[in-house]
LOTI-359314 format. One record per residue (C-alpha): residue in one letter; residue number from 1; x, y, z. Coordinates in nm, 3 decimals. Layout:
residues N
<atom><res>A</res><n>NUM</n><c1>X</c1><c2>Y</c2><c3>Z</c3></atom>
...
END
This chain:
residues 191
<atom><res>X</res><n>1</n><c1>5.942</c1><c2>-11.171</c2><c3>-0.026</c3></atom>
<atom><res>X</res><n>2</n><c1>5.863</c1><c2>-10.896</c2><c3>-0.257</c3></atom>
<atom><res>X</res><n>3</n><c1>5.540</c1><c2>-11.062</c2><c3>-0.419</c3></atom>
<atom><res>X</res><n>4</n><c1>5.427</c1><c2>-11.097</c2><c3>-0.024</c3></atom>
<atom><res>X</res><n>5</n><c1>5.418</c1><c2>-10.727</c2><c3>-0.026</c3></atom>
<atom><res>X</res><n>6</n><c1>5.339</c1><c2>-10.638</c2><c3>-0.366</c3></atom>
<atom><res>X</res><n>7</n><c1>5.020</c1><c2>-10.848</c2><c3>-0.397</c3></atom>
<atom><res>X</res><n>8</n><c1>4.811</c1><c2>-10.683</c2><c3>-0.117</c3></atom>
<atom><res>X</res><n>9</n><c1>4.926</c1><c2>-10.330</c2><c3>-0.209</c3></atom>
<atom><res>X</res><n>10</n><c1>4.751</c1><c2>-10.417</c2><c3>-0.567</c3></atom>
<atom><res>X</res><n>11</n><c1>4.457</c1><c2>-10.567</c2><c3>-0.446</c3></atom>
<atom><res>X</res><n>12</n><c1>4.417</c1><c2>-10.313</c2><c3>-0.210</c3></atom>
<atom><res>X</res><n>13</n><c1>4.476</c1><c2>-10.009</c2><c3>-0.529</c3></atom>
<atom><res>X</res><n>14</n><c1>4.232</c1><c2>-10.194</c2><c3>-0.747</c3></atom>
<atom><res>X</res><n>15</n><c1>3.942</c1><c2>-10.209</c2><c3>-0.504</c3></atom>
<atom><res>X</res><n>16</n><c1>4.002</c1><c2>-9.852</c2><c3>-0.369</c3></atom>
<atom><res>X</res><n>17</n><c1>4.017</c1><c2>-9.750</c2><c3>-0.726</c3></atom>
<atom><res>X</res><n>18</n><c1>3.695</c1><c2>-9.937</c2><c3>-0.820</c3></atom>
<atom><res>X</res><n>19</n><c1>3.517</c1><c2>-9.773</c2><c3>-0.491</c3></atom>
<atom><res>X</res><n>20</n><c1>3.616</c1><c2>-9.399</c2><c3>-0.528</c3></atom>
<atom><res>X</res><n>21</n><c1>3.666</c1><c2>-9.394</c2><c3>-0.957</c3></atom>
<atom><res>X</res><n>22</n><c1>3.356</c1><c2>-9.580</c2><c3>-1.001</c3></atom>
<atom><res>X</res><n>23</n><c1>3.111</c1><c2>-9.671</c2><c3>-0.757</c3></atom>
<atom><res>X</res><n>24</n><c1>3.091</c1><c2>-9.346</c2><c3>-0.508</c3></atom>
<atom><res>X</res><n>25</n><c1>3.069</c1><c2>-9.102</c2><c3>-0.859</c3></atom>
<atom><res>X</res><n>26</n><c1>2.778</c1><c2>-9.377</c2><c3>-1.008</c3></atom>
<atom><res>X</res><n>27</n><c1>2.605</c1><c2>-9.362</c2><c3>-0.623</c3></atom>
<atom><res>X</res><n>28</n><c1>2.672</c1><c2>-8.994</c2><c3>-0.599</c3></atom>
<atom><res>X</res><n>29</n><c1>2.534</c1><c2>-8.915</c2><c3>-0.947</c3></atom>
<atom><res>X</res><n>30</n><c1>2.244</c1><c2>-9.151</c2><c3>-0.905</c3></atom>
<atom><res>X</res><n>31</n><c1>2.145</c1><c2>-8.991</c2><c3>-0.609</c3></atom>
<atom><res>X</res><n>32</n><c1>2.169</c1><c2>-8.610</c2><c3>-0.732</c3></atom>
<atom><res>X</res><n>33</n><c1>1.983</c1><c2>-8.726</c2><c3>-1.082</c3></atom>
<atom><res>X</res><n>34</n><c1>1.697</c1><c2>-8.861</c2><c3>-0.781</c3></atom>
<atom><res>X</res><n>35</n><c1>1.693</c1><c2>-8.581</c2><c3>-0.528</c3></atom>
<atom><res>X</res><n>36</n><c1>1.765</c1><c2>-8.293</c2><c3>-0.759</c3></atom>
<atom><res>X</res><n>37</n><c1>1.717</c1><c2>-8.335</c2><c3>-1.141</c3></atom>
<atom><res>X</res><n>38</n><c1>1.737</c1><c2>-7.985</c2><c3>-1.256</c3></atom>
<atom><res>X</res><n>39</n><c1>2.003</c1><c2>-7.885</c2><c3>-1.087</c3></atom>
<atom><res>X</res><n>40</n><c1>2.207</c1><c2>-8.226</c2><c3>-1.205</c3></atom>
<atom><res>X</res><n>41</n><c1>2.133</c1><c2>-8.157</c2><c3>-1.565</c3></atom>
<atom><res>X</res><n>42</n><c1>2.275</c1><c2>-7.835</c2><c3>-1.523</c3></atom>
<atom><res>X</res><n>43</n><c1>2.009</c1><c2>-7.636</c2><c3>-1.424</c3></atom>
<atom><res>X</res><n>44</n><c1>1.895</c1><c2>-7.598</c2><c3>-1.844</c3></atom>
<atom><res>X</res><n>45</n><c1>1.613</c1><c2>-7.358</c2><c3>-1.906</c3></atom>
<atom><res>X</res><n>46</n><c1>1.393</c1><c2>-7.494</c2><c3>-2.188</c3></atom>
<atom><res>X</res><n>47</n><c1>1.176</c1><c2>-7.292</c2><c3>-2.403</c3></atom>
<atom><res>X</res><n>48</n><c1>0.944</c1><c2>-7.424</c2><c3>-2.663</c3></atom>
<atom><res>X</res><n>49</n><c1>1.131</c1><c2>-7.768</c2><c3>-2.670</c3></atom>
<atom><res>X</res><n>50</n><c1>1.482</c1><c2>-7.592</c2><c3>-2.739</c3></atom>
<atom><res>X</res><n>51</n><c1>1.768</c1><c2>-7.521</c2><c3>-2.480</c3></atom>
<atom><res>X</res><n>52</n><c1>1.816</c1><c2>-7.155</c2><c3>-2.427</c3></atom>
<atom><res>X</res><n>53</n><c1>2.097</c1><c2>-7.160</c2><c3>-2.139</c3></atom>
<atom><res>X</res><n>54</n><c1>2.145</c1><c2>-7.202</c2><c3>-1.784</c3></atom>
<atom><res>X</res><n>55</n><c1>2.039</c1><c2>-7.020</c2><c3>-1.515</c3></atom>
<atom><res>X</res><n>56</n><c1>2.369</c1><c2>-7.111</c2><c3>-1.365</c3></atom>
<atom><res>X</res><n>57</n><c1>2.605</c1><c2>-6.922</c2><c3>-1.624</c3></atom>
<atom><res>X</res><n>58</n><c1>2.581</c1><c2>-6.560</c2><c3>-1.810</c3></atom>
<atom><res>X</res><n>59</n><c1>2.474</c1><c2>-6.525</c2><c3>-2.135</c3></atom>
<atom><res>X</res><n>60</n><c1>2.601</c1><c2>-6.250</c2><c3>-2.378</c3></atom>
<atom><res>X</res><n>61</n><c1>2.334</c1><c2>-6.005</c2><c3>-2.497</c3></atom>
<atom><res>X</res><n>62</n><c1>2.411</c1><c2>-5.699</c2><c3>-2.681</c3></atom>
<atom><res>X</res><n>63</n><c1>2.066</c1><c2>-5.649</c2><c3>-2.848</c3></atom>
<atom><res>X</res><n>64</n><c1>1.933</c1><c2>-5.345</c2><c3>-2.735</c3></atom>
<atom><res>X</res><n>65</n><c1>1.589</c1><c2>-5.497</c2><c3>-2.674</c3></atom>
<atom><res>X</res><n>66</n><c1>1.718</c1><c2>-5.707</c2><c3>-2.413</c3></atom>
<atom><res>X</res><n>67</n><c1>1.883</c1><c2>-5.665</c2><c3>-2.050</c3></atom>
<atom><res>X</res><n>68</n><c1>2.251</c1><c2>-5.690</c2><c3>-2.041</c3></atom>
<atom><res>X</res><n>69</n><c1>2.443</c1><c2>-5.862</c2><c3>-1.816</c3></atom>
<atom><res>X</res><n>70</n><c1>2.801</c1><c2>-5.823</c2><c3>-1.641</c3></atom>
<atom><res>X</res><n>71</n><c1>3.066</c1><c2>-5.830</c2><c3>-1.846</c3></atom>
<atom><res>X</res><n>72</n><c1>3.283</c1><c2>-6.107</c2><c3>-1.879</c3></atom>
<atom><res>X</res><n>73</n><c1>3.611</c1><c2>-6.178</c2><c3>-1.858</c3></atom>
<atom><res>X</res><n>74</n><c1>3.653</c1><c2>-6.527</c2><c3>-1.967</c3></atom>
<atom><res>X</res><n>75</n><c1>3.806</c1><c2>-6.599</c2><c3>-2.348</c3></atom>
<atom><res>X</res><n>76</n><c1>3.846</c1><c2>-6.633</c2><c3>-2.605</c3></atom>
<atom><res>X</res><n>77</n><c1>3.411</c1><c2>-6.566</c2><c3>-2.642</c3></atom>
<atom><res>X</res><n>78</n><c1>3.230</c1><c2>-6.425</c2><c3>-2.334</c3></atom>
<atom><res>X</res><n>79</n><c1>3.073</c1><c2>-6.647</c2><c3>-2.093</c3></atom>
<atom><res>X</res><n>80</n><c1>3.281</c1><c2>-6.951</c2><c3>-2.184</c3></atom>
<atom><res>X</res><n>81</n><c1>3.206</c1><c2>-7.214</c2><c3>-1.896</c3></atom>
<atom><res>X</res><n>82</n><c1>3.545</c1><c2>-7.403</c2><c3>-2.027</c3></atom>
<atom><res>X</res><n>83</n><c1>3.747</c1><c2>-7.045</c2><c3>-1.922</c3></atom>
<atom><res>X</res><n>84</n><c1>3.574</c1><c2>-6.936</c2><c3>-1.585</c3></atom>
<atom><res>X</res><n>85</n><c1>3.856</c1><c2>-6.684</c2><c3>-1.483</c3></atom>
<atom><res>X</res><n>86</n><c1>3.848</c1><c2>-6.301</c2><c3>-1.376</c3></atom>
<atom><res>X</res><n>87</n><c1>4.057</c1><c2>-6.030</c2><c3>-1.566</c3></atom>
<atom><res>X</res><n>88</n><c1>4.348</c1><c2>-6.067</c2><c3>-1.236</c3></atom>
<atom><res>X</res><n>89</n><c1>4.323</c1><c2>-5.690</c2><c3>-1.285</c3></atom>
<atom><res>X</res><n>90</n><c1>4.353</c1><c2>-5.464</c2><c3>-0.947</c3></atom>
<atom><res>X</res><n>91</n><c1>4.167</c1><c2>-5.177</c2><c3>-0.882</c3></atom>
<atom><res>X</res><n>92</n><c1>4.491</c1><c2>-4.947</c2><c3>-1.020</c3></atom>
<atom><res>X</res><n>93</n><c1>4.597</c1><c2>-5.144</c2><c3>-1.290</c3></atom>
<atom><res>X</res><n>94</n><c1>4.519</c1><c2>-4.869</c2><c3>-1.640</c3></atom>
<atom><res>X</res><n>95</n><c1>4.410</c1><c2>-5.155</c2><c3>-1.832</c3></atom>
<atom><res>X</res><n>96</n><c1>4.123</c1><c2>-5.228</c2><c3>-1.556</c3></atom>
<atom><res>X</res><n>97</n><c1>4.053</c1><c2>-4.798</c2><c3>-1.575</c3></atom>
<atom><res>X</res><n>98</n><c1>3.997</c1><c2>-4.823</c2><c3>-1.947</c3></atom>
<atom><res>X</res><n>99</n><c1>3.820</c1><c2>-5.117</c2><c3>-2.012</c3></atom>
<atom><res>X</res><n>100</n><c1>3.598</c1><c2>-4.975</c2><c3>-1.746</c3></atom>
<atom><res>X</res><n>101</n><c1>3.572</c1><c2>-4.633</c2><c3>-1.912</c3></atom>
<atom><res>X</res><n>102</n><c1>3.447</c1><c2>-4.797</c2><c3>-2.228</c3></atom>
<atom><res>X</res><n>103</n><c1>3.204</c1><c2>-4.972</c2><c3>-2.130</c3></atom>
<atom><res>X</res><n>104</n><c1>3.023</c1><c2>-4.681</c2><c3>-1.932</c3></atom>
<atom><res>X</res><n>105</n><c1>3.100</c1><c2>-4.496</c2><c3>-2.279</c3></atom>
<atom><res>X</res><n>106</n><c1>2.883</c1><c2>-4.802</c2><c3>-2.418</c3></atom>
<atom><res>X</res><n>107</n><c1>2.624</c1><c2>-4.761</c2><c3>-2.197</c3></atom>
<atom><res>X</res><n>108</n><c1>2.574</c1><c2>-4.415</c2><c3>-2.246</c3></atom>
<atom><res>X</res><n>109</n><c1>2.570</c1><c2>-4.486</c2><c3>-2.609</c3></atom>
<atom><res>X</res><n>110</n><c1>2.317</c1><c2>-4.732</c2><c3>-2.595</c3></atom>
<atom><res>X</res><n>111</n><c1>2.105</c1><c2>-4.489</c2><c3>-2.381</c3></atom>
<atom><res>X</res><n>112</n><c1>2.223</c1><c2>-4.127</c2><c3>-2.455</c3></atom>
<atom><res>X</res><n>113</n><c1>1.930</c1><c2>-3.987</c2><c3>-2.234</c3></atom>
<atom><res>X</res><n>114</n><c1>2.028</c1><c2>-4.173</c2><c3>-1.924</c3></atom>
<atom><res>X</res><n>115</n><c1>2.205</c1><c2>-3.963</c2><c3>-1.699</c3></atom>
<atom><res>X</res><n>116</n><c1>2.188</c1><c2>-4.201</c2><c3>-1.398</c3></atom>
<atom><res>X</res><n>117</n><c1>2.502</c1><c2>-4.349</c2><c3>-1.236</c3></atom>
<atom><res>X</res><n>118</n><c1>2.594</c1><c2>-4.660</c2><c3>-1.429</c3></atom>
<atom><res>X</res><n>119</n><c1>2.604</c1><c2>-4.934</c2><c3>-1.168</c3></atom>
<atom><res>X</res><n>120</n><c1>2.942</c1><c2>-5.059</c2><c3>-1.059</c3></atom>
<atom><res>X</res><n>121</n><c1>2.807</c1><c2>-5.438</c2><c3>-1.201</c3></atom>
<atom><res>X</res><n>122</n><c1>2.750</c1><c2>-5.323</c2><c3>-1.570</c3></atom>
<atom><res>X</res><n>123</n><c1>3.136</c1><c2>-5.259</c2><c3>-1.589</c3></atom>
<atom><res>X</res><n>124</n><c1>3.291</c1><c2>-5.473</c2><c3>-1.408</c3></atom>
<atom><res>X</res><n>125</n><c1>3.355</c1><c2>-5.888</c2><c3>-1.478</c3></atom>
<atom><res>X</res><n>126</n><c1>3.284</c1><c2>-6.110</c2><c3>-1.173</c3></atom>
<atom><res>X</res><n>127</n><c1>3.535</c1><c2>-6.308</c2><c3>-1.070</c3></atom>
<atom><res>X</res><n>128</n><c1>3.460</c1><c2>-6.600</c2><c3>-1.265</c3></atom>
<atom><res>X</res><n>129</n><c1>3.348</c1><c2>-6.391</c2><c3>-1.559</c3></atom>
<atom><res>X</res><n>130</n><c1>3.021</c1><c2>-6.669</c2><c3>-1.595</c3></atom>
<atom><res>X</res><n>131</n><c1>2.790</c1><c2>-6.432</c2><c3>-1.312</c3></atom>
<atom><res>X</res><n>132</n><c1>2.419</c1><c2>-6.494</c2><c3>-1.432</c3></atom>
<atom><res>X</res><n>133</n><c1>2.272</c1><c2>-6.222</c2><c3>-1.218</c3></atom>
<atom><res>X</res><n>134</n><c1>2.276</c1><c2>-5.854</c2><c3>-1.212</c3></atom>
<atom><res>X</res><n>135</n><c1>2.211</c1><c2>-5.618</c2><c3>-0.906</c3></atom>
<atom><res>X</res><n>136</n><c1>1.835</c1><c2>-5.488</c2><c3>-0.903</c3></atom>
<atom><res>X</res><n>137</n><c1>1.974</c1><c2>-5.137</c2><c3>-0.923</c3></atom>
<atom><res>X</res><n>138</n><c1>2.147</c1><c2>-5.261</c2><c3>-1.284</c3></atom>
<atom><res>X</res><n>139</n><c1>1.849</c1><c2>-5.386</c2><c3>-1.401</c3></atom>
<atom><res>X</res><n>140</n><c1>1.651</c1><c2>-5.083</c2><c3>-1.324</c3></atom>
<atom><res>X</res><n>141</n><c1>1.872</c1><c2>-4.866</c2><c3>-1.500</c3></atom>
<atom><res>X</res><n>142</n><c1>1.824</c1><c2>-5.044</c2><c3>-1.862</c3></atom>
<atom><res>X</res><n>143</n><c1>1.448</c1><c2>-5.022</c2><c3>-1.794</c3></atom>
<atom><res>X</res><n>144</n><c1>1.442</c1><c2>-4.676</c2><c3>-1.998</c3></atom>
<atom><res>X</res><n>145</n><c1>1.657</c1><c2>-4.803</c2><c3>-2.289</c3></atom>
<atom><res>X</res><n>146</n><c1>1.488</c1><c2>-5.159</c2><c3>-2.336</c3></atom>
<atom><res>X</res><n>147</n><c1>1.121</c1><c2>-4.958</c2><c3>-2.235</c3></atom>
<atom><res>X</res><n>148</n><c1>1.242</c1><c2>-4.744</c2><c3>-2.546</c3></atom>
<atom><res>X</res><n>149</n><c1>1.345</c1><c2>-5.019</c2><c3>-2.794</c3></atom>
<atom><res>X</res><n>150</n><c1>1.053</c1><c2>-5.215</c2><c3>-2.780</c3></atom>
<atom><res>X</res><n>151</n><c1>0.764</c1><c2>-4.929</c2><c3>-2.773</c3></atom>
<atom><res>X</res><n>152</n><c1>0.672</c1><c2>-5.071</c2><c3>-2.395</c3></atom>
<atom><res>X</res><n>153</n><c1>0.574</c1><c2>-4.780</c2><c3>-2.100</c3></atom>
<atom><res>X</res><n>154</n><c1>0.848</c1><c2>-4.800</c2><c3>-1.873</c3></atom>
<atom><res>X</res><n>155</n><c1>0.610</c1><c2>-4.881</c2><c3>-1.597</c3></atom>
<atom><res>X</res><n>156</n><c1>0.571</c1><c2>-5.260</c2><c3>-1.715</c3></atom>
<atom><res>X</res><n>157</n><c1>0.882</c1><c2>-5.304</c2><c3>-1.761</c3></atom>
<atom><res>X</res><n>158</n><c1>1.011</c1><c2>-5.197</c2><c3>-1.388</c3></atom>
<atom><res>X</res><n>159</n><c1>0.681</c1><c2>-5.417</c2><c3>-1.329</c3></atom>
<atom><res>X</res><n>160</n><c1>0.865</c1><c2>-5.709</c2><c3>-1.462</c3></atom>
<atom><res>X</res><n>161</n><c1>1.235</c1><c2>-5.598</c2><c3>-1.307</c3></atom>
<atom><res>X</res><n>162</n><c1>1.080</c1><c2>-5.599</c2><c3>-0.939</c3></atom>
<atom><res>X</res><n>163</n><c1>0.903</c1><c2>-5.957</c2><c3>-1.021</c3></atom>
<atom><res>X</res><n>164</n><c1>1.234</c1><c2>-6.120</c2><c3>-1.084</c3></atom>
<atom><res>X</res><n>165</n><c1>1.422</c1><c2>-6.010</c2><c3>-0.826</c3></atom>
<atom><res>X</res><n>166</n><c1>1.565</c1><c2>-6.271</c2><c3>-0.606</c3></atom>
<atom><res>X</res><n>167</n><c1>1.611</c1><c2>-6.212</c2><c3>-0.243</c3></atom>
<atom><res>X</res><n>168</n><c1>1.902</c1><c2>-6.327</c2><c3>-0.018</c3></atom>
<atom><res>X</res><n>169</n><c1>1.856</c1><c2>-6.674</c2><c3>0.063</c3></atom>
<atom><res>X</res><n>170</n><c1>1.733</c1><c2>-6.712</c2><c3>0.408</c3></atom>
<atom><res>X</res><n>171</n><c1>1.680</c1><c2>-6.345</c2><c3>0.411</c3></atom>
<atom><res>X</res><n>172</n><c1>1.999</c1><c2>-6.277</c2><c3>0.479</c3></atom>
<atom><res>X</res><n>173</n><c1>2.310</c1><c2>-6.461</c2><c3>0.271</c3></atom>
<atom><res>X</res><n>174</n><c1>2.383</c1><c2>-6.277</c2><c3>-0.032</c3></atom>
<atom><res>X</res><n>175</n><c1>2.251</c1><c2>-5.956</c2><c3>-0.206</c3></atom>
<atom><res>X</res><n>176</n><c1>1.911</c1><c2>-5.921</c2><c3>-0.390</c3></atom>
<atom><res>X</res><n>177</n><c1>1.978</c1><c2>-6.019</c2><c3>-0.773</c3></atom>
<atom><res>X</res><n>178</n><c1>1.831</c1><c2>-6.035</c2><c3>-1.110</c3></atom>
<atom><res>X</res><n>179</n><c1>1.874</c1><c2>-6.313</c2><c3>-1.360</c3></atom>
<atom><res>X</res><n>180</n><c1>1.930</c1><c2>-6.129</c2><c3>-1.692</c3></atom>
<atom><res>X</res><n>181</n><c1>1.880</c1><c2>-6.566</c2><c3>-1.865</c3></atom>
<atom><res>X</res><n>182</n><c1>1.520</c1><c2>-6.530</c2><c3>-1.686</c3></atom>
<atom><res>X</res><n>183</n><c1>1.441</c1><c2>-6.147</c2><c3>-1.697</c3></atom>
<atom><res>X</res><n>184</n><c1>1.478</c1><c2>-6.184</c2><c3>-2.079</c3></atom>
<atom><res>X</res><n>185</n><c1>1.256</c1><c2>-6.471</c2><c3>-2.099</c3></atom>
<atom><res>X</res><n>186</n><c1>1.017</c1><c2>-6.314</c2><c3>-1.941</c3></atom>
<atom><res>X</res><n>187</n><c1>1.039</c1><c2>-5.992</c2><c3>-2.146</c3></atom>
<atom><res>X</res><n>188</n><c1>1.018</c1><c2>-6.182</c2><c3>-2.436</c3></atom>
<atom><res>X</res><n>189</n><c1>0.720</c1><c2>-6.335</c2><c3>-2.316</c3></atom>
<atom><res>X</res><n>190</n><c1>0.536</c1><c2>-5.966</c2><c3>-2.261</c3></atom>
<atom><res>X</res><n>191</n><c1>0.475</c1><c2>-5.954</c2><c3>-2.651</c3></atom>
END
């Protein structure tokens, strides 16, 4: 009586596992490798042959000479994809107040002729700590410190800020942006 039962209910596991462990992920895969290649491979930015990043996930820049991007909160290194979590700190935790407090020291370090508000974006982790982009208005207020660093007018390089902004999508779902992995590139590729 009990092999009656018991020999359908494993047939039936096997094939359901074979169908949704291995054939819908190899169909699913095979289709997004087709239809969107870039974006399956991870969306990999490739310069001169080498792998530079993702325009999916921050990167960690501290040289002066480049754009910075948000903080991040993931550990135990920044922007570690294997760690995506925010800080869980509120808006009154005193742990949340100073970290914030030294990084607009940072800034202000990094450019002490800036007098500018520091955009809320430069001091403050996403929520997955991994946040690619930066607000235009973040961007723009580097330009004099990386303008500075490099011996460029300031001009061409709020030239090249305003080229790499990214609108909403649709025109209206999301905030203009700026992808520090791309803005970077491209200020690297002004020399």
């Amino acid at each position: 009586m009990m092999s009656n039962i018991l020999r359908p209910v494993m047939v039936i596991f096997f094939v359901l596992t074979l169908l949704t462990g291995v054939v819908y992920p190899l169909v699913v895969t095979g289709a997004a490798k087709a239809l969107f290649p870039a974006q399956a491979a991870g969306s990999l930015v490739v310069r001169d042959g080498k792998t530079v990043g993702s325009v999916l996930i921050g990167q960690n820049f501290s040289n002066p000479k480049h754009f910075w991007g948000r903080p991040s909160a993931t550990g135990p290194m920044p922007y570690n994809a294997a760690a995506s979590s925010g800080s869980n700190q509120g808006p009154l935790n005193p742990a949340l107040t100073d970290a914030v407090k030294g990084r607009v020291e940072a800034l202000r370090a990094a450019d002490p002729g800036n007098a500018a508000p520091v955009p809320l974006d430069l001091v403050t982790a996403s929520a997955s700590g991994l946040d690619p982009h930066i607000s235009p208005a973040a961007a723009r207020y580097q330009v004099a410190r990386i303008a500075k660093s490099r011996s460029l007018p300031a001009n061409t390089v709020q030239a090249l800020v305003d080229q790499q902004v990214e609108m909403p999508l649709f025109g209206f779902l999301g905030e203009p942006r700026v992808n520090v992995l791309q803005l970077n590139l491209a200020l690297e590729a002004l020399r």
